[in-house]
C-alpha positions as CSV (number, residue, x, y, z in Angstrom):
1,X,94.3,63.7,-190.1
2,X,96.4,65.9,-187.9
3,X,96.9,65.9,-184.6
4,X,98.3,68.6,-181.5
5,X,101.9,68.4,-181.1
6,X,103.9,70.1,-178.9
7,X,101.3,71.6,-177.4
8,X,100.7,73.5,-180.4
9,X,97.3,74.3,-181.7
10,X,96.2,72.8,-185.0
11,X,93.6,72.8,-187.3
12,X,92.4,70.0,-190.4
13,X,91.2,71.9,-193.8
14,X,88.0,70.4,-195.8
15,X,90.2,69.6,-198.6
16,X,92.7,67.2,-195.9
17,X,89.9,65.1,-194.7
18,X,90.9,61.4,-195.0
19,X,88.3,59.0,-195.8
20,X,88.1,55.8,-193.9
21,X,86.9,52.0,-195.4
22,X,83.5,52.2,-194.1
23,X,82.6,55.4,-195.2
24,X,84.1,58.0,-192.5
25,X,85.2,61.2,-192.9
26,X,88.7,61.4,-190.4
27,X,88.8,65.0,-188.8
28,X,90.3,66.6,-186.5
29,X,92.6,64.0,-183.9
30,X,94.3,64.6,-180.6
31,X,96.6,62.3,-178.7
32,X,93.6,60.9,-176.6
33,X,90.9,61.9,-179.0
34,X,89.6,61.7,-182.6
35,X,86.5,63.6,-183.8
36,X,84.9,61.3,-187.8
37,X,82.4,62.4,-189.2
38,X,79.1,60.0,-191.3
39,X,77.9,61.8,-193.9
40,X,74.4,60.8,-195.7
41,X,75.0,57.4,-195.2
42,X,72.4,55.3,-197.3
43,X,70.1,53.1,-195.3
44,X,70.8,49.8,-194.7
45,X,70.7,46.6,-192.6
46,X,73.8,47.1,-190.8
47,X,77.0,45.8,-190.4
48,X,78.6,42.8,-188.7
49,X,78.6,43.4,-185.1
50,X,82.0,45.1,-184.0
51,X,83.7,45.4,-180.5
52,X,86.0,48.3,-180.6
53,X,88.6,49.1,-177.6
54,X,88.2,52.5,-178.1
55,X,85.1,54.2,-176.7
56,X,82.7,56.4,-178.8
57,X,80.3,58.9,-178.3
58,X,78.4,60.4,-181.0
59,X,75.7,62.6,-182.4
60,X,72.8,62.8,-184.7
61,X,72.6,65.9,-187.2
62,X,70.2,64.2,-189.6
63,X,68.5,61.1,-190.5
64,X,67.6,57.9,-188.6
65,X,69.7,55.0,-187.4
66,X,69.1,52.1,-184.9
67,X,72.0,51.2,-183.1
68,X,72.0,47.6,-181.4
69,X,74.5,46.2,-178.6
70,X,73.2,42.6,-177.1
71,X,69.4,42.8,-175.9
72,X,69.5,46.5,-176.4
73,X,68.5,48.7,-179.7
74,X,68.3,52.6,-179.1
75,X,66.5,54.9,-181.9
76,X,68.8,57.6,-182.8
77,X,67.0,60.4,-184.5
78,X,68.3,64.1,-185.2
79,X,69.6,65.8,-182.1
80,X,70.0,62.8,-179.9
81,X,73.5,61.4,-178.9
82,X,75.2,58.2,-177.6
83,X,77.7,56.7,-176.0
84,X,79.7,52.8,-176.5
85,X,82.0,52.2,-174.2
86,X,84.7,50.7,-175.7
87,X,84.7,46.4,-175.5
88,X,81.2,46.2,-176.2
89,X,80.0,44.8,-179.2
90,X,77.5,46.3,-181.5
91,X,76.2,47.3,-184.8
92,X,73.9,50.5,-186.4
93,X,71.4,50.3,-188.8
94,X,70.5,52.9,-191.0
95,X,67.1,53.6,-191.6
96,X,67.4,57.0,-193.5
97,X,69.9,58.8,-194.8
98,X,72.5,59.7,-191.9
99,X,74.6,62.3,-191.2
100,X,76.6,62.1,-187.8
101,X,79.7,63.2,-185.8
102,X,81.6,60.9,-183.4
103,X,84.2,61.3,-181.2
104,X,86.1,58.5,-180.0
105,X,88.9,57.5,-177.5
106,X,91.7,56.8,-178.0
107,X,91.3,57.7,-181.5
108,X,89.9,55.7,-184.1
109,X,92.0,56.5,-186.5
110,X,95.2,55.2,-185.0
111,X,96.9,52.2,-185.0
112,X,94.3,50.7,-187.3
113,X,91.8,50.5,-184.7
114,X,88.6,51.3,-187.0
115,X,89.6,48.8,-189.8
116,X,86.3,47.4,-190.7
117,X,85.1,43.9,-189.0
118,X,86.1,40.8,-191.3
């Protein structure tokens, strides 16, 4: 992970990118935001429900997932995109192989906010 200091422009090789516990790729990672990427994640029946207290949005470049918060479940299907604010609790499912990028804020990847739920 790298992020902007000083103002500075930066920029996060392939080779650099961190991987996280639940399968995350770490990119790129401002002060205020953090880009991850899910790359062919295998289907599955989803995690233990998570609140987070950073907010995510994200976006589907392949596969299938349902993503459930409460009484809600959305389908999330190649080019769509989403939004979590951050507090509320909620858990995806993947139903086919996904691949998709998320940014979140204040980044994920700091502070151990995106260590997995237990």
């Amino acid at each position: 992970m790298t992020e902007t200091e000083n103002g500075r422009v930066s920029k996060v090789e392939a080779a650099d990118v961190g991987a996280g516990q639940m399968g995350q790729r770490y990119l790129a990672a401002g002060a205020r935001i953090g880009m991850r990427l899910w790359a062919a994640q295998p289907p599955s029946e989803g995690k233990p429900e998570a609140a987070r207290e950073y907010e995510t949005v994200g976006y589907v470049v392949t596969g299938r997932a349902r993503l459930r918060a409460g009484d809600r479940t959305l389908e999330l299907g190649p080019g769509d995109s989403w939004v979590v604010p951050a507090g509320v609790s909620h858990t995806y499912e993947i139903v086919e192989a996904f691949t998709a990028v998320e940014a979140t804020s204040p980044p994920a990847q700091q502070a151990g906010r995106d260590a997995p739920p237990g």
